[in-house]
N, C-alpha and C positions, 0 to 999 in steps of 0.2 A: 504494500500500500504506500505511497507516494504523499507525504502529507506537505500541504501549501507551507512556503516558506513565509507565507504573512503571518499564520499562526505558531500558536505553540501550546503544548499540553501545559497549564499554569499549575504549578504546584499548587498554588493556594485555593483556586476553585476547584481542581482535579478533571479538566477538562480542556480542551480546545478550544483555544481563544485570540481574537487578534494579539499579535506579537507587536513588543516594542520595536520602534523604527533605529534603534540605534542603541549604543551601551552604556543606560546611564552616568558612569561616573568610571575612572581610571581603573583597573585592575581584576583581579582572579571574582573579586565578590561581583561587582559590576558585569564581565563576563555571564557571570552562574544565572546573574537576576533575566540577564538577558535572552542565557537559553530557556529560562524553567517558571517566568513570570510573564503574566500578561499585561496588556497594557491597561486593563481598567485598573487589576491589583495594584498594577505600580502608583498608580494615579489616586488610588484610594490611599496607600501608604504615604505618598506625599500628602496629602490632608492632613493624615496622619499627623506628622512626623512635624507639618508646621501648627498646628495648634500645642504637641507637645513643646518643641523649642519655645511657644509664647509663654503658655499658661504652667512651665517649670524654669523660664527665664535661662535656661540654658546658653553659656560661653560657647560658641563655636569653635571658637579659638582654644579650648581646653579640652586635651587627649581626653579628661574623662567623661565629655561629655561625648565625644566624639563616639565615644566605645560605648555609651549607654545605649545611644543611636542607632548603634550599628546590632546592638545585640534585640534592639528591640522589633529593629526592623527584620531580624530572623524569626524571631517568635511571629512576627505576623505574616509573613509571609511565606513562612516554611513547615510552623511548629506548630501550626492553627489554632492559639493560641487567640481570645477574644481577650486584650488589652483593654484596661480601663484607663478614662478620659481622667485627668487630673481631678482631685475632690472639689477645685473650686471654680471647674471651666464652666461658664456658660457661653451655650451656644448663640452663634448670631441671629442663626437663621429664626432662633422660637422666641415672638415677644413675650416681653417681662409684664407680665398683668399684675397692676397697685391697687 
């Protein structure tokens, strides 16, 4: 069977799904994400990934944030793992009823 190079079988949904157009970021991990992620996943993980850096104020510039990051974004993406939103994010998108 011959499967389309626009897809890929997403780890995280366990299915065939359009494929990312390119490898997100430098190296062996970026690679992986590229063969084994789809592109909504990646796209939900970026949401992800920036309301975390908001709502835990994360230093980009600090290996250890760097490395929380990186470990969190396996668990979501690989370990299917349903990660919790910071205890004190609200979201944008749901109005605040006074």
């Amino acid at each position: 069977m011959e499967v389309d190079m626009s897809t890929v079988f997403c780890a995280k949904y366990k299915q065939e799904l359009p494929a990312l157009t390119k490898v997100p970021f430098p190296g062996a991990a970026g690679e992986e994400i590229l063969n084994t992620i789809s592109a909504k996943a990646w796209e939900e993980w970026l949401s992800f990934q920036t309301m975390v850096i908001n709502e835990e104020r994360l230093n980009m510039m600090d290996p250890n944030a760097r490395m929380f990051l990186a470990d969190l974004r396996r668990k979501y993406l690989y370990e299917g793992e349903e990660l919790e939103t910071p205890s004190d994010f609200v979201d944008p998108n749901i109005p605040i009823l006074r």
